[in-house]
C-alpha positions, -999 to 999 in steps of 0.1 A, spaced: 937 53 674 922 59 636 890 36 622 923 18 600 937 8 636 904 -3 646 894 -25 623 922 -41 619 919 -50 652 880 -63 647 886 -82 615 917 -106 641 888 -106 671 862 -121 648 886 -141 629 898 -153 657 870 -162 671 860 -179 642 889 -202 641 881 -208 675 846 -218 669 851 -240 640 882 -261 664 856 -264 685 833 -280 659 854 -302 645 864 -314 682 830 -317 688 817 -336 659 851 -361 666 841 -367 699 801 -371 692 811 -395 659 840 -410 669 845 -417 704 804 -422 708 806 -397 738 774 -376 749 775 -337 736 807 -324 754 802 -287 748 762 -284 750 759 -277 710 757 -294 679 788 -291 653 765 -274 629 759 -246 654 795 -242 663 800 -240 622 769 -214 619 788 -194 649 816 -190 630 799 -178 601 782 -148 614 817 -139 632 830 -139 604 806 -117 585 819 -87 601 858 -95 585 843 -95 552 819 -64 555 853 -48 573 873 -59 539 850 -53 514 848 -16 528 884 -14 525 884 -25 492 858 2 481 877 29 494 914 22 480 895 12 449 879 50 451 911 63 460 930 50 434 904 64 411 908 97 419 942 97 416 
């Protein structure tokens, strides 16, 4: 498996799991704001959002490197 392979696969995981934390924020602030129910996951909305921030600060270090180097490659070419 080359690093292309592999971090294409790393940028879905924590993209994923991104998306899945900021659901899980929005469900939780609904539930907390709307319904007038007691914390139903244990966390606050804002640290489901914050979460999903630093997962996805790996996608964008992952892209950014990609950019660099087709940017370099077309360069030399």
């Amino acid at each position: 498996m080359g690093i292309d392979k592999l971090c294409s696969i790393a940028c879905r995981v924590f993209a994923v799991a991104a998306g899945v934390l900021f659901l899980a924020a929005i469900v939780e602030w609904l539930m907390y704001n709307v319904v007038q129910t007691p914390l139903w996951l244990g966390f606050l909305p804002q640290r489901f959002l914050e979460l999903a921030a630093y997962s996805l600060l790996p996608v964008i270090v992952i892209l950014l490197r990609q950019i660099r180097e087709e940017m370099r490659a077309q360069k030399r070419a």
